[in-house]
C-alpha positions, -999 to +999 in steps of 0.1 A: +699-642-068+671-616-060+656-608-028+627-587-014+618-566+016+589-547+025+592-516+049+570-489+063+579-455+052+554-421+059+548-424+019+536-461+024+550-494+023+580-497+004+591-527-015+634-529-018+648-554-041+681-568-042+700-587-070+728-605-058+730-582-022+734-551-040+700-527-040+685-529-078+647-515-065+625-492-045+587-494-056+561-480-041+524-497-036+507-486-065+539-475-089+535-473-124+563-498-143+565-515-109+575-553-117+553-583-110+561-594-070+570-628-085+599-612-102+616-602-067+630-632-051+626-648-016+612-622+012+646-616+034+652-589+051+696-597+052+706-578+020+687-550+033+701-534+064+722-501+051+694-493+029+669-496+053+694-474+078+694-447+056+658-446+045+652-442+078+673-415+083+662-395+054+627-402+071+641-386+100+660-357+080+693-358+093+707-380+058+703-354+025+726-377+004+725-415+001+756-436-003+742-472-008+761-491-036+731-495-063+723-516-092+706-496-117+695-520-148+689-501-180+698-489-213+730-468-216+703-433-216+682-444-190+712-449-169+728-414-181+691-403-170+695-418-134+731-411-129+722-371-134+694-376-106+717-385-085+732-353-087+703-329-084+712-314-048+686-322-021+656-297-016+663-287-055+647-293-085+653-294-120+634-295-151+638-324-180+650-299-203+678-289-176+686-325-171+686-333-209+710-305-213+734-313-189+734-350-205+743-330-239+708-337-254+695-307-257+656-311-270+657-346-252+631-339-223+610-364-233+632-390-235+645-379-205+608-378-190+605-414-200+640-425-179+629-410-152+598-426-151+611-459-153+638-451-123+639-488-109+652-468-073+630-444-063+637-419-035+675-431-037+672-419-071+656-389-067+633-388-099+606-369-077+632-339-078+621-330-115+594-309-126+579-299-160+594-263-174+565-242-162+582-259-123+546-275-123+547-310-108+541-333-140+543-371-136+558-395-112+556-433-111+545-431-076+520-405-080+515-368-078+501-367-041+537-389-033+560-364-055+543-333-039+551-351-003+586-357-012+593-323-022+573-305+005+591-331+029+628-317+013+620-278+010+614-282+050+576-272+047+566-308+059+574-328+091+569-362+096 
């Protein structure tokens, strides 16, 4: 069973899915590879209330690591892909060639590139935290302005 929420967040509304009471999505208005808002279920706000907590707190900065239990639908790479965000430390970055060589595919950064972009979670699954080899900000599903936020945000050079 799949359920939606919408909260407010300083990078704009943010739409949290659940399937079954476990968190399979975070879009953002406006995301690229965001799915149709007849695919999330019933609006109710129930499944909702640890994620919620800790947005909210990484809002606030006092949370740096999120422990919600997730539900990340994809194929075996893209979920190698996701699971290696996960790791990337908070206020850090990495490239796609560093991430596709810590997965043991070296020469994979576009692959790589193209999991991260479909990231069903964002900001829980911190797919803002990579950057193109030159450190220059390259894609994100939620936009450039968003990702630039984000890591501004993390780095401690913006307060919200």
């Amino acid at each position: 069973m799949r359920q939606h929420t919408v909260i407010d967040s300083p990078y704009g509304p943010l739409t949290l899915v659940a399937d079954d009471g476990v968190l399979s999505g975070l879009y953002m208005t406006d995301q690229r590879h965001r799915p149709a808002e007849e695919t999330f279920g019933p609006r109710d706000a129930t499944p909702f209330a640890q994620a919620e907590e800790q947005l909210e707190a990484y809002f606030a900065g006092t949370l740096r690591e999120f422990t919600l239990p997730l539900r990340l639908a994809g194929t075996p790479f893209q979920r190698s892909v996701w699971d290696a965000l996960r790791t990337i430390p908070y206020g850090e970055t990495r490239t796609y060639g560093q991430l596709a060589d810590a997965l043991g595919k070296s020469g994979a950064s576009r692959a790589v590139g193209l999991a991260n972009g479909r990231n069903p979670i964002g900001i829980i699954v911190p797919c803002h935290r990579v950057v193109g080899a030159s450190g220059a900000l390259t894609g994100y599903g939620g936009g450039l302005p968003r990702k630039q936020r984000l890591l501004a945000f993390e780095s401690g050079a913006a307060l919200f």
